[in-house]
N, CA, C and O atoms as a GROMACS GRO file, in nm:
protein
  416
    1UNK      N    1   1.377  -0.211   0.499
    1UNK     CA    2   1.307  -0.189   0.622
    1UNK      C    3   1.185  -0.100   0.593
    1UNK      O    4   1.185  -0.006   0.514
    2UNK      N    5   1.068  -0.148   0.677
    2UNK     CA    6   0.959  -0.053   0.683
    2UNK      C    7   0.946   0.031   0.773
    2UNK      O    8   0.967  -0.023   0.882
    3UNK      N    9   0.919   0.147   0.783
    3UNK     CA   10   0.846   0.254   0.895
    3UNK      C   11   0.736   0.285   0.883
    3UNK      O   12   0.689   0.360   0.798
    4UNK      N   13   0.683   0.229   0.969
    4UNK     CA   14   0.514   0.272   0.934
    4UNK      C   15   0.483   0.395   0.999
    4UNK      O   16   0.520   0.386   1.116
    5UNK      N   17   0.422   0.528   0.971
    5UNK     CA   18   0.460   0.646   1.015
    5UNK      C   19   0.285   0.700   1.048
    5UNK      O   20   0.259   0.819   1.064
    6UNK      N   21   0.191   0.604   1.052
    6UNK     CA   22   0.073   0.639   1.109
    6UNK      C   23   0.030   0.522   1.117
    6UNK      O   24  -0.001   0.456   1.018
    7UNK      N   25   0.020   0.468   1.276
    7UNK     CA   26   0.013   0.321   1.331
    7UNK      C   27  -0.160   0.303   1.315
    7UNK      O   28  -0.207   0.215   1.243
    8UNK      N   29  -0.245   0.397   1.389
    8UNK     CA   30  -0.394   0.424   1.396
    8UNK      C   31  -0.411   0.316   1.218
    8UNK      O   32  -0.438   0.196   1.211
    9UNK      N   33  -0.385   0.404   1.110
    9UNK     CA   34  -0.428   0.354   0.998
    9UNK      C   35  -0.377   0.256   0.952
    9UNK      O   36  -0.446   0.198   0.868
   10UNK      N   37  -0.227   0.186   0.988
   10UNK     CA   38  -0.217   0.046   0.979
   10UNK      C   39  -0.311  -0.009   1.062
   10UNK      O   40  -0.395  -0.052   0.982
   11UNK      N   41  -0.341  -0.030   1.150
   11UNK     CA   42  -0.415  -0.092   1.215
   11UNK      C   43  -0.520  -0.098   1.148
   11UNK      O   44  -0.555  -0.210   1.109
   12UNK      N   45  -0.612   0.033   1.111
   12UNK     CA   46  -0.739  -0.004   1.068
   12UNK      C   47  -0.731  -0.080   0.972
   12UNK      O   48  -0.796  -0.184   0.963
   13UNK      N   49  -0.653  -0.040   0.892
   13UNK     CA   50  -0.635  -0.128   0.706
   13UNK      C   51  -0.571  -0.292   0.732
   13UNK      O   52  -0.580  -0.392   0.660
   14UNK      N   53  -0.522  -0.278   0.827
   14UNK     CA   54  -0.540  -0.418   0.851
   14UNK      C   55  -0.604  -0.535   0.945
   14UNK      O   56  -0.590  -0.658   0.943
   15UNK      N   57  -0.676  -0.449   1.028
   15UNK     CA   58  -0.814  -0.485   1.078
   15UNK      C   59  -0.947  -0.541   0.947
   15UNK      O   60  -1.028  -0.634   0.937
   16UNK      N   61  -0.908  -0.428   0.868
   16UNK     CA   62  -1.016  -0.500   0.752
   16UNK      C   63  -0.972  -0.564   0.677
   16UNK      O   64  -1.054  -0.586   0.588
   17UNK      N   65  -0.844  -0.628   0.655
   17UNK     CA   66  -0.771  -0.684   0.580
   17UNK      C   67  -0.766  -0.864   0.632
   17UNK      O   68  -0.720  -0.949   0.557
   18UNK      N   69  -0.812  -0.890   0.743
   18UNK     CA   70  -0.793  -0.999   0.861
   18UNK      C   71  -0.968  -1.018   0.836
   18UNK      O   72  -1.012  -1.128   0.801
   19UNK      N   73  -1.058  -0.900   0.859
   19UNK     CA   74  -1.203  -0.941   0.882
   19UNK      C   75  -1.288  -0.970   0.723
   19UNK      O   76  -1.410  -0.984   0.717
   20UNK      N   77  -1.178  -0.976   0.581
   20UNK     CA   78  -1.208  -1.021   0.487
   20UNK      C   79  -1.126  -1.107   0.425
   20UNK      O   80  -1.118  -1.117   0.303
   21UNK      N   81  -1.064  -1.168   0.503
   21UNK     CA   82  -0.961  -1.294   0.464
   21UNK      C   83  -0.876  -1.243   0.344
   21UNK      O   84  -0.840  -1.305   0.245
   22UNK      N   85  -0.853  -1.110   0.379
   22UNK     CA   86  -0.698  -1.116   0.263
   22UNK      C   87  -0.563  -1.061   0.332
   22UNK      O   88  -0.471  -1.011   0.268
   23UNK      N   89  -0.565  -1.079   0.486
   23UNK     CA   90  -0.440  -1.028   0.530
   23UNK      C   91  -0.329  -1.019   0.451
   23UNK      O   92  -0.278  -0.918   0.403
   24UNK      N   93  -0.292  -1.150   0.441
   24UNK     CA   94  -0.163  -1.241   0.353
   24UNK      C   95  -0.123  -1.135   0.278
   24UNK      O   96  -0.016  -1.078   0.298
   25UNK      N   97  -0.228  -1.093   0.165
   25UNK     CA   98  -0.184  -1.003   0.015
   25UNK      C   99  -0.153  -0.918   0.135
   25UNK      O  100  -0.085  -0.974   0.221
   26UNK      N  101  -0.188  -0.795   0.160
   26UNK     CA  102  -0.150  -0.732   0.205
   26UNK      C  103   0.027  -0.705   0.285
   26UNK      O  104   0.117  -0.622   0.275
   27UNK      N  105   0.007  -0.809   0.350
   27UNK     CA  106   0.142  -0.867   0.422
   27UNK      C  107   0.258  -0.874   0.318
   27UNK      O  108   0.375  -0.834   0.314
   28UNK      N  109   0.159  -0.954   0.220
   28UNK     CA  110   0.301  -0.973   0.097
   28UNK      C  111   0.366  -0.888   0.068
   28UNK      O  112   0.486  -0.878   0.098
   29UNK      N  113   0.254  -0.750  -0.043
   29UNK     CA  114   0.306  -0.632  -0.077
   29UNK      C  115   0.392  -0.547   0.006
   29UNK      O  116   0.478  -0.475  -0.044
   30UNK      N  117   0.360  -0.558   0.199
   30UNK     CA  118   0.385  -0.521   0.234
   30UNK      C  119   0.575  -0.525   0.266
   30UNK      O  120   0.672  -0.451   0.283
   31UNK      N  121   0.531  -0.679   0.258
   31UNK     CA  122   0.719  -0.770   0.276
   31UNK      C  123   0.807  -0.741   0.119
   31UNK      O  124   0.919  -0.788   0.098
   32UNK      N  125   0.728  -0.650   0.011
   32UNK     CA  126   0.804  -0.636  -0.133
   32UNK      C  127   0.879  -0.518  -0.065
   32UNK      O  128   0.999  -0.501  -0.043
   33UNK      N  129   0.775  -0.445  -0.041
   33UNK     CA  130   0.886  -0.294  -0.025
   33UNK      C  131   0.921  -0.304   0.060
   33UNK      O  132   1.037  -0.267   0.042
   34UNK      N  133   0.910  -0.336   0.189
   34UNK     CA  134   1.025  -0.384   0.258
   34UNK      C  135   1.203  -0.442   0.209
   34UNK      O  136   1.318  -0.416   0.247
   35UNK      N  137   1.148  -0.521   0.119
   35UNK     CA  138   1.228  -0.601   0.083
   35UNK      C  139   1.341  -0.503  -0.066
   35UNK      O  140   1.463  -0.500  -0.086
   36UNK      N  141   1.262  -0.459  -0.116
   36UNK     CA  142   1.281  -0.347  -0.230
   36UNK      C  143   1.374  -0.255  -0.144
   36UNK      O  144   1.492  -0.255  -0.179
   37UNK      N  145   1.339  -0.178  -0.038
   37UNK     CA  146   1.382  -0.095   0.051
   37UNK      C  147   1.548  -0.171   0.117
   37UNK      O  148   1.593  -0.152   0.230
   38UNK      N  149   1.603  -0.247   0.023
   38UNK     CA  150   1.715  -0.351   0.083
   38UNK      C  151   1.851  -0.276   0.150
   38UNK      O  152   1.881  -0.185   0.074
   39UNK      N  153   1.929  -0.281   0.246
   39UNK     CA  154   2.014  -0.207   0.294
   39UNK      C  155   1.962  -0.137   0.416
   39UNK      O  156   1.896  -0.168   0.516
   40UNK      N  157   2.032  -0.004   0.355
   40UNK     CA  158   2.015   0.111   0.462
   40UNK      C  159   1.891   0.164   0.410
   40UNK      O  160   1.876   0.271   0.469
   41UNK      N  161   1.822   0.151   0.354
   41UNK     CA  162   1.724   0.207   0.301
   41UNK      C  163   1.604   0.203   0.340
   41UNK      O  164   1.585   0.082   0.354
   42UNK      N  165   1.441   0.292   0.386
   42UNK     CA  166   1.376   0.298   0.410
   42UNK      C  167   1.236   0.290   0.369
   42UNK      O  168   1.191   0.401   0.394
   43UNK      N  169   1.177   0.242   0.337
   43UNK     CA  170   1.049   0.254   0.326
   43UNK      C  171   0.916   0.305   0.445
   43UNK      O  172   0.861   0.240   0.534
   44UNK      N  173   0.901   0.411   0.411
   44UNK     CA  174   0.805   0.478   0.511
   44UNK      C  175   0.672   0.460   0.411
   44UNK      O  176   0.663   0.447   0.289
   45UNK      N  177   0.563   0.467   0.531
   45UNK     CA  178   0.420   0.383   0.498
   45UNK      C  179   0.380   0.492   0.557
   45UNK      O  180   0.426   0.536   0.662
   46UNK      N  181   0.272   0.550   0.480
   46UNK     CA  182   0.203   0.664   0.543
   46UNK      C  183   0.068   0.606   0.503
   46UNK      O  184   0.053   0.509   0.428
   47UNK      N  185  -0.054   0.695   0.576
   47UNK     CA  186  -0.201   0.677   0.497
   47UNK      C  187  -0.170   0.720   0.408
   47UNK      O  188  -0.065   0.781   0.388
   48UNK      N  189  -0.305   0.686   0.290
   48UNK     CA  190  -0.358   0.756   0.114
   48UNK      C  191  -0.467   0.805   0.195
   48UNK      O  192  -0.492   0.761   0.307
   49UNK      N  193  -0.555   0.928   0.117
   49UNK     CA  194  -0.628   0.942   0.053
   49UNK      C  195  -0.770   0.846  -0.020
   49UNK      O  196  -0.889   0.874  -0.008
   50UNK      N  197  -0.712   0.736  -0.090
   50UNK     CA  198  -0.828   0.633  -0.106
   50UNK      C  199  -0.770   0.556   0.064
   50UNK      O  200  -0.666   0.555   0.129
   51UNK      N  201  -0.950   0.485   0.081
   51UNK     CA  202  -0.947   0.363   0.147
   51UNK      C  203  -0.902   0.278   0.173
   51UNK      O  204  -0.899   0.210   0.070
   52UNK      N  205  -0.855   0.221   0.257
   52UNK     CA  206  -0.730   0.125   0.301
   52UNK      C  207  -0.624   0.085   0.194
   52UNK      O  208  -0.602  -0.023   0.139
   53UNK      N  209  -0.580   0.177   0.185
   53UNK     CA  210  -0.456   0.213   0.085
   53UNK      C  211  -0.350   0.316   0.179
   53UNK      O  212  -0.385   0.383   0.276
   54UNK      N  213  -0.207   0.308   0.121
   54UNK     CA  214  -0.088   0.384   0.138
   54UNK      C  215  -0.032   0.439   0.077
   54UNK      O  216  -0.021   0.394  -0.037
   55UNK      N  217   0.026   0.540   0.102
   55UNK     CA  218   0.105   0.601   0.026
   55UNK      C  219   0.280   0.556   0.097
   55UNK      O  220   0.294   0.532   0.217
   56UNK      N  221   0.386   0.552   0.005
   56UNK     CA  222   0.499   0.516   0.043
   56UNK      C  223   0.611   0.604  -0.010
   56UNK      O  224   0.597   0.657  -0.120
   57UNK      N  225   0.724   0.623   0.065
   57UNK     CA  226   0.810   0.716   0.023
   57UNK      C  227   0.972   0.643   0.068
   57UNK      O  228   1.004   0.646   0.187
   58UNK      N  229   1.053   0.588  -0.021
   58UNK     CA  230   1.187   0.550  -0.052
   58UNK      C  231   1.286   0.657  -0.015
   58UNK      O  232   1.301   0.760  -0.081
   59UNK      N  233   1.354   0.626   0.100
   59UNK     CA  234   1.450   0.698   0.134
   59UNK      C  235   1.610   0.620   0.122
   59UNK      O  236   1.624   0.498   0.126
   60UNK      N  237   1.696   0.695   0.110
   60UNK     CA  238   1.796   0.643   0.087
   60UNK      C  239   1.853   0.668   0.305
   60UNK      O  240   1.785   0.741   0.378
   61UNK      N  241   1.960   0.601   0.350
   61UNK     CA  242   2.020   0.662   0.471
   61UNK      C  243   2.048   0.749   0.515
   61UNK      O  244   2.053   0.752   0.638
   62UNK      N  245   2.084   0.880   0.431
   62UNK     CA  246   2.076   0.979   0.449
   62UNK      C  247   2.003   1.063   0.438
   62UNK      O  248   2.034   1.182   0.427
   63UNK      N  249   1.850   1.002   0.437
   63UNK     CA  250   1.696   1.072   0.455
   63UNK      C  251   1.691   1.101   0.340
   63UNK      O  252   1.576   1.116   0.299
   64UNK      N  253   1.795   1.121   0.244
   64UNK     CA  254   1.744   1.191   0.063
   64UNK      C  255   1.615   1.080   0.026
   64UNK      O  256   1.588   0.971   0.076
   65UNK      N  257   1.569   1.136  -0.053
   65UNK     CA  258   1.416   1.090  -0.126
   65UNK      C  259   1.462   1.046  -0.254
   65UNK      O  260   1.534   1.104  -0.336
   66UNK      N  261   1.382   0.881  -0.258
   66UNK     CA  262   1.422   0.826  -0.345
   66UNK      C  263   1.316   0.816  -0.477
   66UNK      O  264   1.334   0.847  -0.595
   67UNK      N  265   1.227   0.774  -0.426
   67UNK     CA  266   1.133   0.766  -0.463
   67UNK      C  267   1.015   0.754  -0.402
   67UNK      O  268   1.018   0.730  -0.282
   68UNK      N  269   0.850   0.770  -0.488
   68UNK     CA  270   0.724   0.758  -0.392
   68UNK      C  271   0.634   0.651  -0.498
   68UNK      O  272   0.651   0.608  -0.612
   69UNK      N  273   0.553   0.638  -0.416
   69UNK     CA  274   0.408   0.560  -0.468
   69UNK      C  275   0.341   0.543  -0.381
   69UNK      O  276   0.358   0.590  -0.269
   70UNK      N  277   0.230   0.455  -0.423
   70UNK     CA  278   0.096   0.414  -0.341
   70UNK      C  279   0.075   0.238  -0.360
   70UNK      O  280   0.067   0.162  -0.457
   71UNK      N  281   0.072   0.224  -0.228
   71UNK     CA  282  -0.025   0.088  -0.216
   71UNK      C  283  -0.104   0.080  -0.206
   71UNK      O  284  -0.145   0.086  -0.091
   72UNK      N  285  -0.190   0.060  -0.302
   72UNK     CA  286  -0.356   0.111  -0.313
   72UNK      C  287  -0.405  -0.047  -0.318
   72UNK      O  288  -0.343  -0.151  -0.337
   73UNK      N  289  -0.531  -0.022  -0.294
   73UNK     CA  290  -0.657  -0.126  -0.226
   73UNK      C  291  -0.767  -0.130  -0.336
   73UNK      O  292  -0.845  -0.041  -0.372
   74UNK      N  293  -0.747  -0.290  -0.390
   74UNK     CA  294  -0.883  -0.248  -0.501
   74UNK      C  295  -0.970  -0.386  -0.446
   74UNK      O  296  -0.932  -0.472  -0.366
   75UNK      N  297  -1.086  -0.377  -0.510
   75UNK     CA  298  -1.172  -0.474  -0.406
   75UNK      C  299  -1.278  -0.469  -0.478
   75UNK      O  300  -1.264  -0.411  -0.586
   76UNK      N  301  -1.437  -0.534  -0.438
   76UNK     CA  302  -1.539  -0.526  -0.500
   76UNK      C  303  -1.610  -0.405  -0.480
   76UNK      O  304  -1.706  -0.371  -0.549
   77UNK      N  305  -1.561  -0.334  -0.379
   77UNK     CA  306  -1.657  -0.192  -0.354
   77UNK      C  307  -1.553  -0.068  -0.422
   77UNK      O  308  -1.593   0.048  -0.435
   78UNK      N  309  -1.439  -0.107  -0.455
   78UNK     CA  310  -1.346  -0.015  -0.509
   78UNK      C  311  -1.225  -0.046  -0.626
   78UNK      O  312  -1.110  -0.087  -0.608
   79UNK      N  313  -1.295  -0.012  -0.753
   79UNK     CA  314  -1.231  -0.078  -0.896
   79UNK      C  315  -1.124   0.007  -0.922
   79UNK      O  316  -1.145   0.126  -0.898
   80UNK      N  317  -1.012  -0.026  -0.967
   80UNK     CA  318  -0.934   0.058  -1.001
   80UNK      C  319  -0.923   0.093  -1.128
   80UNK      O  320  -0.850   0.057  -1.221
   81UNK      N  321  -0.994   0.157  -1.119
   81UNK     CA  322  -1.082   0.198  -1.277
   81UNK      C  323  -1.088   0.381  -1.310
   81UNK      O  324  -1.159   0.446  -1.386
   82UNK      N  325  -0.977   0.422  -1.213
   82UNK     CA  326  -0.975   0.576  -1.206
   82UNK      C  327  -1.090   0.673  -1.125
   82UNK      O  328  -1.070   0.791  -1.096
   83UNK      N  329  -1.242   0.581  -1.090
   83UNK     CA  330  -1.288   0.673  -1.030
   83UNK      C  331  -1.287   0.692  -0.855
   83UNK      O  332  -1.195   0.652  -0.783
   84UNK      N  333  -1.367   0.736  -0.824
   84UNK     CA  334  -1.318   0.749  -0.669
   84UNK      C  335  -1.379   0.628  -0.620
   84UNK      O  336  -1.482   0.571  -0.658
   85UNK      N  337  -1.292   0.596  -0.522
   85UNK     CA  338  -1.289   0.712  -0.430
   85UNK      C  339  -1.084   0.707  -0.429
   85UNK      O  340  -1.001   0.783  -0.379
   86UNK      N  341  -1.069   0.561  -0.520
   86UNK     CA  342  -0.943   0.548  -0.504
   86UNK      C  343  -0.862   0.645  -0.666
   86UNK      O  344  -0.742   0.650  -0.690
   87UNK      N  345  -0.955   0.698  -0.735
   87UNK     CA  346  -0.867   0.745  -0.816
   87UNK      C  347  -0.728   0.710  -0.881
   87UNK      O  348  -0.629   0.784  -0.883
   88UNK      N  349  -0.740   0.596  -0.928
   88UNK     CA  350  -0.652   0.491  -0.942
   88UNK      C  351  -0.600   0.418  -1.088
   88UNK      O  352  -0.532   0.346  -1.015
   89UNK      N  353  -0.575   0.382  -1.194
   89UNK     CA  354  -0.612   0.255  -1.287
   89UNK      C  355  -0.504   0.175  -1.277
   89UNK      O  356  -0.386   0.211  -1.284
   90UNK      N  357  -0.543   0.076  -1.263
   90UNK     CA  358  -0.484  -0.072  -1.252
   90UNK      C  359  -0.484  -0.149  -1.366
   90UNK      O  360  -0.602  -0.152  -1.402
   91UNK      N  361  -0.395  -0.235  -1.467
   91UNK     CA  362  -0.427  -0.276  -1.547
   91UNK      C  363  -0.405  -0.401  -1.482
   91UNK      O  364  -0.326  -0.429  -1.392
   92UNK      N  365  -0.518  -0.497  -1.565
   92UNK     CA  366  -0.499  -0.572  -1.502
   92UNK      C  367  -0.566  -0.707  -1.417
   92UNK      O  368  -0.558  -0.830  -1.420
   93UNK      N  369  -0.643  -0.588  -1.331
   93UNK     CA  370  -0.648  -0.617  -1.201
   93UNK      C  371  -0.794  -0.687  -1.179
   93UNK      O  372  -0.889  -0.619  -1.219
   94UNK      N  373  -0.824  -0.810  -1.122
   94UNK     CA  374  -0.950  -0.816  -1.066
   94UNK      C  375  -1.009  -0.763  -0.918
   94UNK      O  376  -1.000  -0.800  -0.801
   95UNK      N  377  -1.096  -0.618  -1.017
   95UNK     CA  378  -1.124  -0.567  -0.863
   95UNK      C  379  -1.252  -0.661  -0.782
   95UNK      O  380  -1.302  -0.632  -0.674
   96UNK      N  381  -1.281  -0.754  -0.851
   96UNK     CA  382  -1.379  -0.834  -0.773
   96UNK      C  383  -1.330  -0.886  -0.658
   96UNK      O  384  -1.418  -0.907  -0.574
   97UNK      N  385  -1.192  -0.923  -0.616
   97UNK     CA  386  -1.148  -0.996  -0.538
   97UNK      C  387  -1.022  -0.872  -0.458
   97UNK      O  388  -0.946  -0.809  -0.532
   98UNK      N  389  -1.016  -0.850  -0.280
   98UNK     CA  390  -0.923  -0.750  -0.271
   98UNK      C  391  -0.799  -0.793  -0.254
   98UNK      O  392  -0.757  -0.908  -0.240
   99UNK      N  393  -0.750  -0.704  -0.256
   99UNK     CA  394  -0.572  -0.671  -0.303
   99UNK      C  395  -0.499  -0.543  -0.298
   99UNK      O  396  -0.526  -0.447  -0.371
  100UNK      N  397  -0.443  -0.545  -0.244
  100UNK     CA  398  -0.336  -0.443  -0.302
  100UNK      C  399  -0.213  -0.475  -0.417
  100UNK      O  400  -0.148  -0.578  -0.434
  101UNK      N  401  -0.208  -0.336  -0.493
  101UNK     CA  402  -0.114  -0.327  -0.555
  101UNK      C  403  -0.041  -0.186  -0.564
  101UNK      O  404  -0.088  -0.074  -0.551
  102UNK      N  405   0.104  -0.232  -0.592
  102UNK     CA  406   0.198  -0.115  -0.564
  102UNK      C  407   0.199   0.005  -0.717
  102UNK      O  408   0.213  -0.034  -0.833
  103UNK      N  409   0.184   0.120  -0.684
  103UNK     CA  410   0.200   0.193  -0.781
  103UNK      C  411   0.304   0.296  -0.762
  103UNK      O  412   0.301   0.330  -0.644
  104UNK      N  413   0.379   0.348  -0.816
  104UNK     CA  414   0.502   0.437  -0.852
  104UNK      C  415   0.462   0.549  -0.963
  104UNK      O  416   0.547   0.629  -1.004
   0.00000   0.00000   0.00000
């Protein structure tokens, strides 16, 4: 299960995610940790720091902390190449085309 725990910035990140034809990816990654998150278990979606990106935090049912990462946003205006604004590296990745990918 997901909790998205700041609706304002889903919205925006996926407002621009719809007005550059890559909802879908987004959706996908979004349906992994969901899906990762299997059981009683939580996945909370907070904003990042970089640009239409997330940060995520794995809870077990009894609120203990499982684990964290980021769903970060790489694109033609933002390489995941470590510099900003997403401070990031991706191996990998074509930042010519956007996407998210999950980092831990």
């Amino acid at each position: 299960m997901i909790k998205i725990e700041n609706p304002e910035h889903f919205v925006e990140v996926l407002t621009f995610a719809v007005h550059n034809n890559c909802a879908a990816k987004l959706l996908e990654r979004l349906d992994y940790l969901a899906h990762y998150a299997e059981g009683d278990n939580v996945c909370h979606v907070y904003a990042d720091h970089a640009p239409n990106s997330f940060a995520f935090a794995m809870k077990r049912p009894d609120d203990l902390f499982w684990f964290n990462g980021g769903l970060i946003y790489s694109g033609p205006d933002q390489p995941l190449d470590g510099s900003a604004p997403a401070l990031t590296v991706g191996i990998g990745i074509d930042s010519s085309v956007h996407g998210w990918s999950i980092h831990t």
